[in-house]
N, C-alpha and C positions, 0 to 999 in steps of 0.2 A: 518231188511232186511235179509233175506236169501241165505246166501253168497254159502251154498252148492253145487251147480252146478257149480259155476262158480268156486270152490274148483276143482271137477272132474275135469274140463275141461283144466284149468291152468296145473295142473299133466299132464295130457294128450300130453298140449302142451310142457311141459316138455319131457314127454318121446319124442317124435317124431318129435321133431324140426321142424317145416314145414314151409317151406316157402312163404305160399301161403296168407300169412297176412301180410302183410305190414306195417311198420311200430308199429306192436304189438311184447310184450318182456313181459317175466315172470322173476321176481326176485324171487331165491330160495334160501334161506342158513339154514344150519341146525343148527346154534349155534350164540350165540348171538354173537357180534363183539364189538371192543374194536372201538375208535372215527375214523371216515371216511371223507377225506375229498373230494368233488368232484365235479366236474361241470356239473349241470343241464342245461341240452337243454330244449325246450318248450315241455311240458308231461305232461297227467294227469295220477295220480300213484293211484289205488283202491286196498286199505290193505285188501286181505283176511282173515292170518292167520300171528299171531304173533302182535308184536308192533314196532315200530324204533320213536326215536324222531327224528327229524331234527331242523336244526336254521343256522339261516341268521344275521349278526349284531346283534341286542339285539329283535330278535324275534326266538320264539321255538312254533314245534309244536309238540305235540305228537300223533302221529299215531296207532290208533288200527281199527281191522276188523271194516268194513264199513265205513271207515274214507276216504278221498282220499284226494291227495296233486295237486293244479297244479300251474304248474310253467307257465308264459307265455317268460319268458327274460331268456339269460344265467345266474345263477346264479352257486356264488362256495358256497358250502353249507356244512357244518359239520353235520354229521347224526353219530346215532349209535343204531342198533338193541339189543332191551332190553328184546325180549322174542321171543325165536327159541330151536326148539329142533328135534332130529331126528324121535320122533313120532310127534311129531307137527310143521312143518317149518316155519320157517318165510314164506311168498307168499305175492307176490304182485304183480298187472298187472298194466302193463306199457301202454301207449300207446303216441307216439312220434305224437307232433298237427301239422296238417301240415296247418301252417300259407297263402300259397295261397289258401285253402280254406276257410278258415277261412274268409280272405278280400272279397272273392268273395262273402259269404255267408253276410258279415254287410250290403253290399249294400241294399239285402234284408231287413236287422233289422232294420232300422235306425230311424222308428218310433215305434219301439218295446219297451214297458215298462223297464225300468233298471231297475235288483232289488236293494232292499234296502237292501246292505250290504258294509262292509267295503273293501279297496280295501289295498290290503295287498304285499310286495314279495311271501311269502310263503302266495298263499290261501287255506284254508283247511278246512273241517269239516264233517259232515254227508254226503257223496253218495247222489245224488237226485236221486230216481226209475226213472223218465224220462229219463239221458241219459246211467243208469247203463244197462237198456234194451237193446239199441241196441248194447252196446259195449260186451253182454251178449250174445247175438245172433251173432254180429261178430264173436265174440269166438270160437260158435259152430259151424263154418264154417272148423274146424279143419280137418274136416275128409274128406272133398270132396273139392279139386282143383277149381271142374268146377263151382260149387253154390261159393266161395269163388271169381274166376274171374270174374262170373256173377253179383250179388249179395253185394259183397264187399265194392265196389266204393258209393253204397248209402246208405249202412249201415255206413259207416263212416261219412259219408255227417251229416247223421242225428246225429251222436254221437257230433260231433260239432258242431251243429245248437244246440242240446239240452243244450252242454256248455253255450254255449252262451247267453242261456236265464237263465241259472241258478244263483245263487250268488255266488259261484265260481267263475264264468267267468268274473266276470267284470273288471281285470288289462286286461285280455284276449282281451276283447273288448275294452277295452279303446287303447290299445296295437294299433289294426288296423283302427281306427279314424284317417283320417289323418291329419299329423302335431298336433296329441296332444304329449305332455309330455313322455308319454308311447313311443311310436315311435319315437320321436326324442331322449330318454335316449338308445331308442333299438339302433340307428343307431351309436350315441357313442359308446355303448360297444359293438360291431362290429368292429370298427377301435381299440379299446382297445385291443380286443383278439388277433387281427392281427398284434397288434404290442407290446405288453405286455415287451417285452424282453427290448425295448431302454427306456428312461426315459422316465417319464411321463411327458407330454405336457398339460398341464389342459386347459391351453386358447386354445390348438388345437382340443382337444374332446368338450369345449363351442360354438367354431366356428363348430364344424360337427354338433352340435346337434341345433345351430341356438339360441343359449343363451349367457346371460350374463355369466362371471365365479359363480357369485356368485348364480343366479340362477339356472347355471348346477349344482350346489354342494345340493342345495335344495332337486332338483328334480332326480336328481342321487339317491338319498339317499333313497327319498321315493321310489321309483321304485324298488331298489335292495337289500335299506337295509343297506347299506355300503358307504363308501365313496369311492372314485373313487381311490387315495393311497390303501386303502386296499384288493378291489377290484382286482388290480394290483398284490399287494402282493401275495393276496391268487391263482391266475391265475397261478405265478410263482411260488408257493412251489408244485400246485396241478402236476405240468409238474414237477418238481424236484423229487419230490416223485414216480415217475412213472419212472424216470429215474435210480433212486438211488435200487428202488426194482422190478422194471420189466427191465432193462436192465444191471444192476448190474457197473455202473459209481460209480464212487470214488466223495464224498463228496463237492471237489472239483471242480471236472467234472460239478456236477449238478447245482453247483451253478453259477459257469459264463454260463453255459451254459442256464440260465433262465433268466441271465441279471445282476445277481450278480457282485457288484465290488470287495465286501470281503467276503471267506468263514464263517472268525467268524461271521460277520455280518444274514450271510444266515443261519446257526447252529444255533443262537440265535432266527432268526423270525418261523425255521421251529421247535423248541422246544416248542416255545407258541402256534405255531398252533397244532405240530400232540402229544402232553406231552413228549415225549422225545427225546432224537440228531439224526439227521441222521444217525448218523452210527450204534449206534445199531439201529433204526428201521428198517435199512434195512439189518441188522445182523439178530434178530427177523422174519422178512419176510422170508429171506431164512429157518431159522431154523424149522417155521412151512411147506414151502414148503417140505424141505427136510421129515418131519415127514410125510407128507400126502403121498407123494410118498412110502415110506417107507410102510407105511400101506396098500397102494392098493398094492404092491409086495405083 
């Protein structure tokens, strides 16, 4: 596949931020990153330039040009860019699914062939030219507002219809079937995010989701990869983390404040997830902050 234009066009929307695409985002970094941890909203991601692995539970995907990731559920997901540089960047285009089209569009599918593939948390693989097109052409609405408000609303239409028929899409689709699996796991981890901070209630996320406990744990798992314990966990280091180096809270701080009962406790689960303590991580954060600044002076 011939990723070069949509290289141009990415830079582009780089330099000039515009607003007039909704719901589309360029990731750029110019060097590779050490492990990341973070929460996926429902997106489909097309790797331009560079590689990153990502992984969920005991699934890893490796990400290179032409490859795309889509996530249909919130997931908290461990990634780490493995090739960026300043003549070569990492790139990658984002685009955020907007789930009421999506429902509105199955009604249409609903005797539409499923392809044959596996349905995964993380689905990943080869770009399919069918929906890379219009999200290719979305793109190049960059430069004009009025083709972008005209023009827009059915170029996306199609970019998710095209998902949809793809093998990619099928957690996607299974997602907006109603009352399957997919959608009753979405509706739990909903009330999960919403309430991450108080203990976990497992018979109360089996009751939202219209399950047995033992069958939420099943189906939890396969939908997101994780169990619904860790799921938790990782919700509250990812808001710890955010705490501890984008608002600059004390160790402490971050950890009641994510629901923690014991710091040691929270210093030990946020070691295994990010390799090392809070405190220097969020020592390290500042010290690269302070360097980058220092350099643009």
């Amino acid at each position: 596949m011939d990723l070069s234009r949509l290289v141009t066009l990415a830079e582009r929307f780089c330099t000039e931020k515009p607003e007039t695409l909704p719901g589309l985002s360029v990731y750029r970094r110019m060097a590779v990153s050490d492990i990341e941890a973070v929460l996926y909203e429902p997106v489909i991601c097309l790797i331009l330039q560079g590689s990153k692995d990502t992984s969920i539970g005991d699934q890893t995907v490796r990400l290179v040009p032409g490859y795309a990731l889509l996530v249909s559920h919130d997931l908290p997901v461990v990634s780490r860019i493995t090739r960026a540089s300043p003549q070569a960047p990492y790139l990658a285009l984002i685009l955020a699914l907007d789930l009421g089209l999506v429902r509105g569009l199955y009604d249409q599918l609903a005797d539409a062939p499923v392809p044959d593939a596996p349905v995964r948390p993380l689905s990943a693989g080869p770009a399919d030219p069918a929906w890379v097109a219009p999200l290719e052409r979305y793109l190049g609405l960059v430069d004009n507002a009025l083709d972008a408000r005209v023009l827009g609303p059915a170029t996306l239409r199609e970019v998710h219809y095209r998902l949809l028929l793809s093998p990619i899409g099928r957690m996607l689709r299974n997602l907006v079937i109603p009352d399957s699996h997919a959608s009753r796991i979405a509706r739990a981890i909903g009330k999960l995010r919403a309430e991450f901070r108080a203990p976990l209630g497992v018979p109360d996320l089996a009751k939202s989701a219209g399950m047995s406990v033992s069958s939420f744990h099943e189906h939890f798992k396969s939908v997101t990869g994780t169990t619904p314990l860790q799921y938790q966990k990782d919700l509250r280091l990812i808001e710890a983390r955010a705490r501890l180096v984008g608002r600059g809270q004390t160790v402490s701080e971050a950890a009641y404040a994510v629901g923690y009962e014991s710091p040691t406790h929270f210093s030990r689960d946020y070691s295994r997830k990010f390799g090392l303590p809070p405190s220097r991580d969020a020592r390290d954060a500042l010290s690269v902050a302070g360097d980058a600044i220092a350099a643009g002076a």
